[in-house]
C-alpha positions in Angstrom: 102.0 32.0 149.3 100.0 35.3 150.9 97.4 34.7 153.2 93.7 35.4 151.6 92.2 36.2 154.8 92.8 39.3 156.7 92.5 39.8 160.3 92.9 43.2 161.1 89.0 44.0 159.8 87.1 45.8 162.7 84.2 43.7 163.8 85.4 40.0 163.3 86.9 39.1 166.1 85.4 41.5 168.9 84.1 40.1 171.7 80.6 41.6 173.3 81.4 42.7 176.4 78.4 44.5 178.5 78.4 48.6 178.8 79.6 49.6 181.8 76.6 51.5 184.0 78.6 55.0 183.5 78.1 54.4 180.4 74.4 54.3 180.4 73.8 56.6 182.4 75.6 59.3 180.3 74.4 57.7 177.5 70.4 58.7 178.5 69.7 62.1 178.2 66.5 62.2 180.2 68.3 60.8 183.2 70.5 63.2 182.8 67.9 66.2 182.7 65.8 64.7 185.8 69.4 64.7 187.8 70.5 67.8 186.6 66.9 69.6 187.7 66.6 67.3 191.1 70.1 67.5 192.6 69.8 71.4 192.6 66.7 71.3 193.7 67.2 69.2 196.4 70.1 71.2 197.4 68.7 74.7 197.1 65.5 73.1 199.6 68.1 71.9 202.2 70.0 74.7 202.3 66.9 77.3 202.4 65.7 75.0 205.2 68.7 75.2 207.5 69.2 78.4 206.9 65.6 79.5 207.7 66.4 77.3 211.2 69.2 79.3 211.6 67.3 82.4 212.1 67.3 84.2 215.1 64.0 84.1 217.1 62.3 87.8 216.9 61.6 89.0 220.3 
């Protein structure tokens, strides 16, 4: 006697488990475009800033 139900279908038996943060971060492009214009940005500013303190003093 065969079995009538099958249990290798995708989707019946899956349990919802909750996207890992990673995840939704690279899953949001905007996020991504604000980090990928801010962290340089941010970068760039420090490094002009230390290296404008780094300046000797004109005499």
């Amino acid at each position: 006697m065969a079995n009538t139900t099958e249990s290798n279908v995708p989707g019946d038996d899956v349990l919802e488990e909750p996207v890992p943060a990673m995840q939704q971060l690279l899953d949001n492009p905007f996020l991504l475009l604000f980090i990928g214009i801010a962290v340089p940005t941010v970068l760039y500013t420090i490094w002009g800033v230390m290296e404008i303190v780094n300046l000797p003093i004109a005499k």
